[in-house]
C-alpha positions as CSV (number, residue, x, y, z in Angstrom):
1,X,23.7,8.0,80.7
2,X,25.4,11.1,82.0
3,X,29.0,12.1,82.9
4,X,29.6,15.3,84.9
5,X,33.5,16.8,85.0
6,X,34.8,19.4,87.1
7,X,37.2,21.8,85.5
8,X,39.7,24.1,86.6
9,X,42.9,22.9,85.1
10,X,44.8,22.1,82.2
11,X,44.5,18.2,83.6
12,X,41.2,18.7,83.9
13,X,40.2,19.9,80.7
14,X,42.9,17.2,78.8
15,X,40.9,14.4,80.8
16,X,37.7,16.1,79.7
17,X,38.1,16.3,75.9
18,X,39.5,12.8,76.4
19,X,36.0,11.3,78.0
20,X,34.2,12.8,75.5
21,X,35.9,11.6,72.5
22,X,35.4,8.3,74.0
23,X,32.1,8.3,74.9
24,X,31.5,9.3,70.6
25,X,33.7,6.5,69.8
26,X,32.0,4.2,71.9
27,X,28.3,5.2,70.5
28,X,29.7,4.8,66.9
29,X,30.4,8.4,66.0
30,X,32.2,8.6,62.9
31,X,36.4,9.4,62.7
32,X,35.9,13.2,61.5
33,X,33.2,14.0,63.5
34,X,34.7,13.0,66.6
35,X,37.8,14.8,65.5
36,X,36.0,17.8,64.7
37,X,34.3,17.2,68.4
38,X,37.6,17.2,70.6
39,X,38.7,20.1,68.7
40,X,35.8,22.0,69.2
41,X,36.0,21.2,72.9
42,X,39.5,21.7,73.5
43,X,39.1,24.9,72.0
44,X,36.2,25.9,74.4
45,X,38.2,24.5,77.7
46,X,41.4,26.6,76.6
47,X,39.2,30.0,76.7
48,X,37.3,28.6,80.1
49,X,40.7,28.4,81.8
50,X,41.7,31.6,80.0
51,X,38.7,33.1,81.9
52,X,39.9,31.3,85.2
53,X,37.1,29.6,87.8
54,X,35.5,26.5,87.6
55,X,33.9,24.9,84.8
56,X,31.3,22.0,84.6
57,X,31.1,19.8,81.6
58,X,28.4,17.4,81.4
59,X,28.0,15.1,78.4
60,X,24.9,12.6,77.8
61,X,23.1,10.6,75.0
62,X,19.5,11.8,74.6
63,X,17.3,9.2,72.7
64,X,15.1,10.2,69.7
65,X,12.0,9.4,68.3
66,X,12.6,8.7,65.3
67,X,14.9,5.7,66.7
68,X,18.2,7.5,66.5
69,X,20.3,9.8,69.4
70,X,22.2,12.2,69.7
71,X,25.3,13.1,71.6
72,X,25.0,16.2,74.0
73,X,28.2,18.3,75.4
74,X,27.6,21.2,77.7
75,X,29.8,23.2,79.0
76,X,29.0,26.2,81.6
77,X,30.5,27.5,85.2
78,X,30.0,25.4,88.2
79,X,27.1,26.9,90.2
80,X,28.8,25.2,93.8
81,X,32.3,27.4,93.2
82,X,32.3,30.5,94.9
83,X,34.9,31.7,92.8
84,X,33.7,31.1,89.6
85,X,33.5,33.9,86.9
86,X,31.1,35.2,84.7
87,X,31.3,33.0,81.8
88,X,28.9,31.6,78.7
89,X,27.5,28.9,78.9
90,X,28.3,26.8,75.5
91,X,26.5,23.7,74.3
92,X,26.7,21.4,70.8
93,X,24.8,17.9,69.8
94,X,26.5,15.5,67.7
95,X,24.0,13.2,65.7
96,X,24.7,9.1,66.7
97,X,24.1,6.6,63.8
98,X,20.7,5.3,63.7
99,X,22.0,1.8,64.8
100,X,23.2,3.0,67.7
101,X,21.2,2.8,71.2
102,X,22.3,4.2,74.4
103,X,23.3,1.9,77.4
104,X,25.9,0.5,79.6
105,X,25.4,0.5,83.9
106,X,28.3,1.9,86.2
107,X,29.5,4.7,87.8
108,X,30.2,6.9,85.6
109,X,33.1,8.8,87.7
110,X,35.2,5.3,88.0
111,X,35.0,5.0,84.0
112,X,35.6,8.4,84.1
113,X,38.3,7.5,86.6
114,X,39.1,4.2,84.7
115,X,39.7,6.4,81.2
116,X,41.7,9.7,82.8
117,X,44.1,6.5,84.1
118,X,44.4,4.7,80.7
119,X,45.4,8.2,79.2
120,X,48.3,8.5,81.2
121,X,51.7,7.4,80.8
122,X,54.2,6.2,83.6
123,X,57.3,8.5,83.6
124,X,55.4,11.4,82.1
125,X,54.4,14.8,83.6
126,X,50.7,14.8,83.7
127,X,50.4,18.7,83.5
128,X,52.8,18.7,80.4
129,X,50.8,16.0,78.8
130,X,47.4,18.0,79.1
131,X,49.2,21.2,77.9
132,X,50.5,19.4,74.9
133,X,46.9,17.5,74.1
134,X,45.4,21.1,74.4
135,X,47.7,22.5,72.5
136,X,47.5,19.7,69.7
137,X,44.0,20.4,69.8
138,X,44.2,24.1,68.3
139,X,46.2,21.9,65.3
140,X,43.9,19.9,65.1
141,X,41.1,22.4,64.7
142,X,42.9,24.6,61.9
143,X,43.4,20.9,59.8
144,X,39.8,20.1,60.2
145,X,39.3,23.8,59.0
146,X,41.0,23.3,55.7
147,X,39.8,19.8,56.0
148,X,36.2,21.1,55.7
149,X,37.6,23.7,52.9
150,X,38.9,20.7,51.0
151,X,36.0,19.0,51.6
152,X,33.8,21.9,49.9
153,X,36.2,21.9,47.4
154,X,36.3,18.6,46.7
155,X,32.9,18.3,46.8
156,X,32.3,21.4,44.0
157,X,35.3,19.8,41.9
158,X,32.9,16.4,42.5
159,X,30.2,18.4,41.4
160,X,31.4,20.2,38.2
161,X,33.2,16.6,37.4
162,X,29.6,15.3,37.7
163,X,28.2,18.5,35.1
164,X,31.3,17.8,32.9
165,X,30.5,13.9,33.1
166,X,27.0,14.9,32.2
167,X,28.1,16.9,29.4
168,X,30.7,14.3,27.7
169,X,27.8,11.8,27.9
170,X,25.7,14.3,26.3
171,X,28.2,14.9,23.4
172,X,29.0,11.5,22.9
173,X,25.1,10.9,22.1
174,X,25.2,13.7,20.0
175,X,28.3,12.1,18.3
176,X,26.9,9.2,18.2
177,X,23.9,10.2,16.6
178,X,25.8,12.1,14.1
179,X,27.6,9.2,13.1
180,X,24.6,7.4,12.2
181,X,22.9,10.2,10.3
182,X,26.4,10.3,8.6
183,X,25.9,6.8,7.9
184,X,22.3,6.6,6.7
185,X,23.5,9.6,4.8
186,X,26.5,7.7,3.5
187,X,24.1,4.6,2.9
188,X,21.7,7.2,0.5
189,X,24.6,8.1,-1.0
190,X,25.9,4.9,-2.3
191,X,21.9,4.1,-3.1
192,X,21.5,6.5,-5.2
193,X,24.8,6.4,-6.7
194,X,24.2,3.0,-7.5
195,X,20.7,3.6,-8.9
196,X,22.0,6.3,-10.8
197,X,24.6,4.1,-12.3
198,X,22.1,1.1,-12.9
199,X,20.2,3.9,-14.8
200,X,22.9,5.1,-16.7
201,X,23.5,1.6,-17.6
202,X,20.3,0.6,-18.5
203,X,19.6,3.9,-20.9
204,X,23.1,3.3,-22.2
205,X,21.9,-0.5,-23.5
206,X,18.7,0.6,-24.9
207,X,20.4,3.1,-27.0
208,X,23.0,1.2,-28.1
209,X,20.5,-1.5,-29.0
210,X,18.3,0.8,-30.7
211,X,20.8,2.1,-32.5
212,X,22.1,-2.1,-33.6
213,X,18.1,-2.9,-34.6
214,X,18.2,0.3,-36.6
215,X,20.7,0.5,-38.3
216,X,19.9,-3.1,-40.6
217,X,16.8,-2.6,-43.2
218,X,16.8,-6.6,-43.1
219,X,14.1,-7.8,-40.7
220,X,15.5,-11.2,-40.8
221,X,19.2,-9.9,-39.5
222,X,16.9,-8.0,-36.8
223,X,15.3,-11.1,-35.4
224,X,18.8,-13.1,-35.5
225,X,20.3,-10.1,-33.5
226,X,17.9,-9.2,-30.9
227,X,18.6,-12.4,-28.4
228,X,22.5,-11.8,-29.3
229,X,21.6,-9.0,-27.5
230,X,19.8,-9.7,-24.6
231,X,21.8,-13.0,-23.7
232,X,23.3,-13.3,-21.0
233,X,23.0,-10.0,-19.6
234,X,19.1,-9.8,-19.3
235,X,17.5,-12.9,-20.4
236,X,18.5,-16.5,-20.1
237,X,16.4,-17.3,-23.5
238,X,15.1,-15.3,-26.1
239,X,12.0,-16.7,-28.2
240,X,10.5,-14.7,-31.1
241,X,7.4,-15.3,-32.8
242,X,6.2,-13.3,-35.8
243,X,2.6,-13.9,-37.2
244,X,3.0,-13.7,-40.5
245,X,6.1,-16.8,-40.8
246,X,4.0,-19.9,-41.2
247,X,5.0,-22.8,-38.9
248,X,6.3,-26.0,-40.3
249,X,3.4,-27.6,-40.7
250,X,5.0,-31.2,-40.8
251,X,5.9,-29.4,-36.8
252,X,3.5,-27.2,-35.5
253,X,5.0,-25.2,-32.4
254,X,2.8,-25.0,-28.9
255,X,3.3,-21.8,-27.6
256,X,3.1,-21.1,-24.0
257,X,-0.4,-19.5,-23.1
258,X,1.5,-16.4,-21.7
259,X,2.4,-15.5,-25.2
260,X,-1.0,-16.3,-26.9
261,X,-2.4,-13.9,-24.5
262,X,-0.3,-11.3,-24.9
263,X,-0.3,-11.3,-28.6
264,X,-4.4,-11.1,-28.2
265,X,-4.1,-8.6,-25.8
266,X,-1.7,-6.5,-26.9
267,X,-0.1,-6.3,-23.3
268,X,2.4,-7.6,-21.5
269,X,2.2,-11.0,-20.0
270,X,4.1,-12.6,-16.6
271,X,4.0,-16.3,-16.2
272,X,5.5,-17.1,-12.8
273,X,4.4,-19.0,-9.3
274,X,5.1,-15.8,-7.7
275,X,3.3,-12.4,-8.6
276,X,6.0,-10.4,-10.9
277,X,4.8,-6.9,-9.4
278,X,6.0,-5.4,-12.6
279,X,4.4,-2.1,-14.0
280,X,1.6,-2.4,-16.9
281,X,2.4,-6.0,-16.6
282,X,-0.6,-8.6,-16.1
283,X,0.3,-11.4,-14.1
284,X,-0.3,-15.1,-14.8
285,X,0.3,-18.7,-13.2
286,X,3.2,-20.4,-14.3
287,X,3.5,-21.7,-17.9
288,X,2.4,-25.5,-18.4
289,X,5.2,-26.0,-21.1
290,X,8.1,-24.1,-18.6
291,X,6.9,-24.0,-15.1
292,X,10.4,-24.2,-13.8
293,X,11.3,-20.5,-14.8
294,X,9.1,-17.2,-15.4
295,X,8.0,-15.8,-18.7
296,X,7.9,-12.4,-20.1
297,X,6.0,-12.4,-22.9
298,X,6.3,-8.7,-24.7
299,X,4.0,-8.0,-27.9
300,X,5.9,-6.3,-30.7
301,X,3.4,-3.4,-31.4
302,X,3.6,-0.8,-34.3
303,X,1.6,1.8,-35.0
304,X,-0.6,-0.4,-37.0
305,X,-1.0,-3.7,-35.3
306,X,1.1,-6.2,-33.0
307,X,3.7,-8.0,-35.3
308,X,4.5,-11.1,-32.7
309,X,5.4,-11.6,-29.6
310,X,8.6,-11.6,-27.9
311,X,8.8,-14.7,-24.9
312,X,12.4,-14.4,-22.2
313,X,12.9,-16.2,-18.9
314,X,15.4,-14.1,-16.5
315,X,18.9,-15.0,-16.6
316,X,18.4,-15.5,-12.8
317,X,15.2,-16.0,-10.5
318,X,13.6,-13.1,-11.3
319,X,14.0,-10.1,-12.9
320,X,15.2,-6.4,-11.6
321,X,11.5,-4.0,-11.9
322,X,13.3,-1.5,-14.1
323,X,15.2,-3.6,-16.0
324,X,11.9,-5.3,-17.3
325,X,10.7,-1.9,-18.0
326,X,13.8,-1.5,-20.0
327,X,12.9,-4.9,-21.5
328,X,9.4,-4.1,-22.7
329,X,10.6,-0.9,-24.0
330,X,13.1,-2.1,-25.8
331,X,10.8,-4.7,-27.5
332,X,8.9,-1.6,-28.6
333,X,11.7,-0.5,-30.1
334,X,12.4,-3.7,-31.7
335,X,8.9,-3.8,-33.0
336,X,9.1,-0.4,-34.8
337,X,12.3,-1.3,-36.2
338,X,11.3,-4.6,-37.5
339,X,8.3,-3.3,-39.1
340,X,10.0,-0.2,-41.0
341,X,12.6,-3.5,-42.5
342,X,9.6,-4.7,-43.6
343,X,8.3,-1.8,-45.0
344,X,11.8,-1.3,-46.8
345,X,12.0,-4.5,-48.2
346,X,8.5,-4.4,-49.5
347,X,9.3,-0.8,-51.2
348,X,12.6,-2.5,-52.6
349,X,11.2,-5.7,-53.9
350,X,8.5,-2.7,-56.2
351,X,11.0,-1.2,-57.2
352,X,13.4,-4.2,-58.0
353,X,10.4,-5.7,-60.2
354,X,9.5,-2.8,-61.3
355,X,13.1,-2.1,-62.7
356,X,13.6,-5.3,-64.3
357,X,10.1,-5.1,-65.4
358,X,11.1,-2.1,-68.0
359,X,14.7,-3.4,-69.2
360,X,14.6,-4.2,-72.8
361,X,15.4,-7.3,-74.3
362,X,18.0,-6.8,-76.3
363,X,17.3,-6.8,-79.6
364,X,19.0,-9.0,-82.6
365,X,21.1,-7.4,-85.1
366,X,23.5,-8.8,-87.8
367,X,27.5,-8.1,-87.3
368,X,26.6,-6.9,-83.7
369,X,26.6,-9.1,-80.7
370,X,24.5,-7.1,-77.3
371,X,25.4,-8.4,-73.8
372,X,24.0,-6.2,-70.7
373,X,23.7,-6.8,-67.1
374,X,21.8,-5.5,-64.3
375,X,22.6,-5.9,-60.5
376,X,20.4,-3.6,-57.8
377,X,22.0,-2.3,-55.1
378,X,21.9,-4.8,-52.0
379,X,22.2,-2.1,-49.3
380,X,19.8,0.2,-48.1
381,X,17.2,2.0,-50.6
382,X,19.6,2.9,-53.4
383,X,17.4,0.3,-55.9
384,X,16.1,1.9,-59.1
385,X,17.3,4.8,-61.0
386,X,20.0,2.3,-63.9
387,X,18.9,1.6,-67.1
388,X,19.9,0.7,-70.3
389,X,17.8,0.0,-73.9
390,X,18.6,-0.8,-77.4
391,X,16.6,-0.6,-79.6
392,X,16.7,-0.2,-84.1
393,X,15.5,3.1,-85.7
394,X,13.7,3.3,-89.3
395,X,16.3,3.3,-91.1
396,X,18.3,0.3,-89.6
397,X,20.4,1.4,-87.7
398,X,20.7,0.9,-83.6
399,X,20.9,2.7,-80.4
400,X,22.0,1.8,-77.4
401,X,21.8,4.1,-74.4
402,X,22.8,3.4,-70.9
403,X,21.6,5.9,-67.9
404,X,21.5,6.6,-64.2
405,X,18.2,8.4,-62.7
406,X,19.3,11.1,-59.8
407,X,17.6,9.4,-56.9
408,X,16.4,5.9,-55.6
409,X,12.9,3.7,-55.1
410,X,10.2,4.0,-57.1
411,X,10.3,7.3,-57.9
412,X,13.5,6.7,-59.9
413,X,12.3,3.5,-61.2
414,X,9.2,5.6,-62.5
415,X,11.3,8.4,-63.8
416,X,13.7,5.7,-65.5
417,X,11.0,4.3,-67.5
418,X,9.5,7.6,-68.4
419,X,13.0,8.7,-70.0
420,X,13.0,5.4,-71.4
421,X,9.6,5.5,-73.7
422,X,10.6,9.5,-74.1
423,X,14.0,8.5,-75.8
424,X,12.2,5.8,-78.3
425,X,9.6,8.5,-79.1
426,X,12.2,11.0,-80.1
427,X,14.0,8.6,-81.8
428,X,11.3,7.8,-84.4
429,X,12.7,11.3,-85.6
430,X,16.0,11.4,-84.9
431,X,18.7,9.2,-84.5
432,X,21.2,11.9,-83.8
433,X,22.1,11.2,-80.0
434,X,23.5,14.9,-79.0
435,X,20.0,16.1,-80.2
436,X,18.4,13.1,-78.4
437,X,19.9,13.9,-75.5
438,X,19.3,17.7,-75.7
439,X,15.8,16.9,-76.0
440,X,15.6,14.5,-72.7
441,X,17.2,17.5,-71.0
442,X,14.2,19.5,-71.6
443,X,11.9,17.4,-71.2
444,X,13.3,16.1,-67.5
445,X,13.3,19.4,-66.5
446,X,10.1,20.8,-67.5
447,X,8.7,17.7,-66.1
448,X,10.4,17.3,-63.0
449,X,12.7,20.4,-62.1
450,X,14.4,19.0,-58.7
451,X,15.2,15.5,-60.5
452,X,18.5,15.0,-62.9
453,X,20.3,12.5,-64.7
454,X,22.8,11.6,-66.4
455,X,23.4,9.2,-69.9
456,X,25.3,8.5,-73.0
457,X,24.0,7.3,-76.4
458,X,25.9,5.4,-79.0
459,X,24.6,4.7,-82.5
460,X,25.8,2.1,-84.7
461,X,24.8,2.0,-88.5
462,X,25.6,-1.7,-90.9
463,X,26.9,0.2,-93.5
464,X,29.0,2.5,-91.8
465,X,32.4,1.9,-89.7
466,X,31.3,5.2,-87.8
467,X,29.9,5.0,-84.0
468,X,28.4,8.3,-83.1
469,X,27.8,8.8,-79.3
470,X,27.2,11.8,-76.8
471,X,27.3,11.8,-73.0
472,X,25.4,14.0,-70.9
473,X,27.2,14.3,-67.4
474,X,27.8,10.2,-67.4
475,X,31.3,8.2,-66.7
476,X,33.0,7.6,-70.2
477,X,32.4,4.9,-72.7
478,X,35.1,2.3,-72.7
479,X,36.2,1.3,-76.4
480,X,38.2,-1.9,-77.0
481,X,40.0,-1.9,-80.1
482,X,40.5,-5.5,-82.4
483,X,43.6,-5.8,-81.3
484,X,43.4,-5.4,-77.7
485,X,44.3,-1.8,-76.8
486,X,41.7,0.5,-74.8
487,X,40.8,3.3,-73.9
488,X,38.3,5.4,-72.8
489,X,36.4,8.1,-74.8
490,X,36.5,11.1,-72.7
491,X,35.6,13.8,-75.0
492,X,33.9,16.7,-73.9
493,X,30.4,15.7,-72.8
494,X,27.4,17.9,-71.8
495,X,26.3,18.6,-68.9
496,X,23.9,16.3,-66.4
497,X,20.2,16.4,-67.7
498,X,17.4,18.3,-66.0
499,X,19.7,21.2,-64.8
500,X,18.9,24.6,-65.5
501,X,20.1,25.7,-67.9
502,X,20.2,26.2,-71.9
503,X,22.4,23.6,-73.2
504,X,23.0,21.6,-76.9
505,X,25.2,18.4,-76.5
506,X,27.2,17.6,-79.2
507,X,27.8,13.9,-81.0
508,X,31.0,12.4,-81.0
509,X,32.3,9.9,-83.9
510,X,34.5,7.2,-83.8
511,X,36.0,5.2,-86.2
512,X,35.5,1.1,-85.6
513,X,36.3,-1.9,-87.2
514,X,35.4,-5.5,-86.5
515,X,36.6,-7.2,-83.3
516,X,35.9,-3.9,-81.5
517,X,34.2,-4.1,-78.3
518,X,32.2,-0.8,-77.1
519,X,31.4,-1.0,-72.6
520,X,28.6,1.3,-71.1
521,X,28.2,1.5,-67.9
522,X,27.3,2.8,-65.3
523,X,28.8,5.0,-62.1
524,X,28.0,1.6,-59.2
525,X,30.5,-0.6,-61.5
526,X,33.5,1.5,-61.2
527,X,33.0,4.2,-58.5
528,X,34.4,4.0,-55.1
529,X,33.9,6.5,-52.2
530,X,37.6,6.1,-51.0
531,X,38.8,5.9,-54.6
532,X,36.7,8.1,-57.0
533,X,35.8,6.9,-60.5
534,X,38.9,6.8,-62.0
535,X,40.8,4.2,-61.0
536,X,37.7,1.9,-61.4
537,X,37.6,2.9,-65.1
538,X,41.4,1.9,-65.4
539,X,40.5,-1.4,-63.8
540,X,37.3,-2.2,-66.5
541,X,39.7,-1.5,-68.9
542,X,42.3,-3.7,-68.0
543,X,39.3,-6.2,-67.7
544,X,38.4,-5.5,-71.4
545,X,42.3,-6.0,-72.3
546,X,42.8,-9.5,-70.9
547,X,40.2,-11.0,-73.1
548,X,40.8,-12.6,-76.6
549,X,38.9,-11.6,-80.1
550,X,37.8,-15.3,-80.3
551,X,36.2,-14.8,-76.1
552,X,34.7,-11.6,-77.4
553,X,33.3,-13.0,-80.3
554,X,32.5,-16.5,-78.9
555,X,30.7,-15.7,-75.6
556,X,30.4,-12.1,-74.6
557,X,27.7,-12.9,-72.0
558,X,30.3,-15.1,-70.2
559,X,32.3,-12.0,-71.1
560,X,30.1,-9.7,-69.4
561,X,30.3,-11.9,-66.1
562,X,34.4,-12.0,-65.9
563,X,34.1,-8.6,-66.3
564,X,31.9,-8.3,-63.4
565,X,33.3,-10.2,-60.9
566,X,36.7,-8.7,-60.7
567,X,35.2,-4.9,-60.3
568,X,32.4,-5.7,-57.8
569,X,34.6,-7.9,-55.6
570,X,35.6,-4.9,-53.5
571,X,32.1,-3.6,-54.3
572,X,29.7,-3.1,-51.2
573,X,27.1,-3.0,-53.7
574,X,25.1,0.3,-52.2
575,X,24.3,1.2,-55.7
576,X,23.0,0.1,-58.8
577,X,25.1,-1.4,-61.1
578,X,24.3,-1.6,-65.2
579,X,26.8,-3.1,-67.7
580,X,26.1,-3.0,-71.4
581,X,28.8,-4.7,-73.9
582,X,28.6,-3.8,-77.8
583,X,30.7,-6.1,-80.0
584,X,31.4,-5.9,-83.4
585,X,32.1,-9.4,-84.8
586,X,35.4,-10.0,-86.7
């Protein structure tokens, strides 16, 4: 379809630009681009009636293969007028939609016709019309202009919107993945906070433990305080089982076979339906006797051989891997420390028989009444070291010596009796006790240079009222007088024995008469480590001076116990503790 226009007036143009813009809207062309179209034209026409002559515009719709068409304007002079200039001939294509199709039948002059009639309005001036459509045209053009400018900038806002939009997506990954290595990082944290402090907390239980299992030489209080330990917190129960306590035989106890086989193996034994994945632990099926709750069955090892077996269930389902390791290492330590009670308490019961073993019977003697005691320390290792003897010289009359070995355990029990059959040997010769002592000084320290100790002697005769004593670095005899006064005889003494150095300890005499009660002692009766030793020896004498002459002379061993009982009750007995009472009867 073609339309062919003559041109060579303002009418003539207006009419024109106004068939062309139809024909576009007809065939679809979009809004803008028709715009832009009757601009464009209506710019030409105004500079082909500038140039004067006539024009000829023909506009068609050429089909394309690819389905489409296209809209085609040109514009050049009319070859038939005579008087038409020399002009250039101008020509544009405007692109239809691909829907569209060219048709429609009829003339195109009458639509042509048809459409310059619908343009125009009754009661207007036709010429004034075109002018003002031609002239609304060059508007027309300069908005599409900055149209198209807006457009380009529109579209490079569009496009750095789009780069900006790509960018805050970008960052917001990169934030995002941030926050979650923040997080993990966070999550790390409080892991390894948390196994720090489960760490702390475990180490800070074993050695508190350690340090409650050591600190009692008693294996029995061991035993009794190991579950006190371990229940709740880590085990639910708490069975030990040491090999050398016989059964009740009227009651013969099954063991699970978890702990037989760990105290034949010497290793670690899990009894559970589920596998215990514990370290240096061998795992077992559940125990016939329990099989509602695991077993850990720990040996207690030494450095000798396995004392028992230690048997816990968990306090929950199962337990925490590292607090089982803490488990069986505590048991090791629980093992070592049972076994060195052991050891202790065989060394201490040596010693205790061993001390007992070399205490004299007291001897018989007319006028005189003997009373002693002898307690061993009940704390720790401080057994052995206290002794006393009595014994009659040649000529009739006795000695009594009380003493106190430097030291504790055998070695002082040893010692003890070795200044013990030293003393009667020098005593076949001499019954002066400054020069017995003086001679047990040099003989303690040419036999044993780093070991002291300290004693007094006291010698009674029949036929004299005399006692002659000496003291060699030990508390103060105690005398009781007949009628109830006492005091202590705190004369001068010599030094301790064994030191070195030259010394000769003098004797002492004091006068006695019947009903008077002499007290040795020594240092565990009346020495406290808050107090010192003399306000102990002020309470043994007001023991001594609440007695009677008849309770004195009557039953001095029931003496020797009231005495006792009064001083020690404050007493926590971490020494030795030797009490010998010398009465003259009335």
């Amino acid at each position: 379809m073609t339309d062919t226009r003559q041109i060579d007036s303002v009418t003539d143009a207006a009419a024109a630009r106004a068939a062309a813009a139809r024909l576009a809207a007809r065939h679809g062309v979009p809004a803008l681009e028709r715009a832009r179209l009757a601009a464009t034209l209506g710019a030409r026409l105004r500079q082909c009636l500038a140039e004067g002559g006539t024009w000829r515009l023909t506009l068609g719709v050429r089909s394309a293969d690819s389905g489409g068409g296209a809209l085609h304007a040109v514009l050049e002079p009319s070859p038939d007028a005579s008087s038409a200039g020399e002009g250039t001939r101008w020509e544009t294509t405007v692109p239809l939609p691909a829907a569209d199709r060219p048709g429609g039948t009829g003339d195109s002059d009458s639509d042509s016709d048809s459409d310059s009639d619908s343009d125009m309005v009754p009661g207007d001036d036709p010429a004034a019309l075109s002018q003002a459509l031609m002239s609304a045209d060059a508007d027309t053009a300069l908005v599409l202009d900055r149209l198209a400018e807006q457009e380009a900038l529109v579209a490079f806002h569009r496009d750095e919107l789009h780069q900006t939009n790509q960018g805050v997506l970008a960052l917001h990954a990169e934030l995002d993945a941030a926050g979650r290595a923040q997080r993990e990082a966070f999550a790390a944290e409080r892991r390894a906070r948390n196994e720090a402090e489960n760490a702390r907390r475990r180490l800070t239980f074993l050695a508190d433990a350690s340090a409650v299992l050591n600190t009692s030489l008693n294996h029995g209080e061991i035993v009794r305080r190991l579950p006190e330990l371990l229940v709740p917190r880590y085990a639910a129960e708490v069975g030990i089982w040491l090999f050398d306590e016989e059964d009740d035989p009227h009651h013969p106890m099954t063991r699970p076979a978890a702990t037989v086989r760990a105290a034949r193996t010497g290793r670690p034994q899990y009894a559970a339906d589920h596998p215990g994945g514990l370290r240096g632990v061998d795992d077992l099926p559940p125990s016939v006797l329990h099989p509602d709750r695991p077993l850990l069955c720990v040996p207690l090892l030494t450095h000798r051989a396995p004392l028992g077996v230690l048997t816990l269930s968990p306090p929950g389902e199962r337990w925490d891997p590292d607090d089982a390791v803490m488990l069986i290492e505590l048991t090791r330590r629980a093992g070592i420390a049972i076994d060195n009670a052991r050891r202790f308490e065989h060394n201490r019961d040596i010693a205790e028989t061993l001390q007992r073993a070399l205490l004299t019977e007291l001897p018989t003697t007319p006028g005189l009444s003997l009373a002693a005691r002898y307690l061993p320390a009940t704390h720790g290792m401080n057994i052995g070291g206290d002794w006393y003897d009595a014994f009659h010289r040649p000529d009739g009359s006795l000695i009594t010596v009380i003493g106190d070995v430097t030291g504790h355990g055998l070695h002082a029990a040893v010692m003890m009796s070795q200044l013990r059959t030293a003393l009667r040997a020098y005593a076949v010769d001499d019954g002066n006790p400054g020069r017995l002592l003086t001679r047990l000084h040099k003989f303690l320290h040419r036999l044993q240079p780093n070991l002291y100790a300290t004693a007094v002697i006291a010698r009674f005769h029949p036929d004299e009222p005399t006692l002659t004593w000496a003291a060699a670095g030990h508390p103060p005899p105690v005398l009781r007088l007949p009628d109830g006064r006492v005091r202590a005889l705190d004369a001068k003494p010599g030094a301790m024995l064994g030191i070195p150095l030259e010394q000769e300890i003098a004797d002492h005499t004091e006068q006695v008469a019947p009903g008077s009660t002499l007290t040795l002692y020594t240092d565990g009766l009346v020495e406290r480590r808050a107090e010192g030793i003399d306000p102990g020896i002020e309470r043994l004498s007001a023991a001594l001076g609440s007695f009677g002459p008849a309770e004195l002379d009557t039953d001095l061993e029931g003496a020797a116990d009231r005495i006792l009982k009064p001083l020690l009750s404050d007493s926590e007995r971490d020494d030795d503790v030797c009490l010998l009472l010398c009465h003259l009867q009335s």
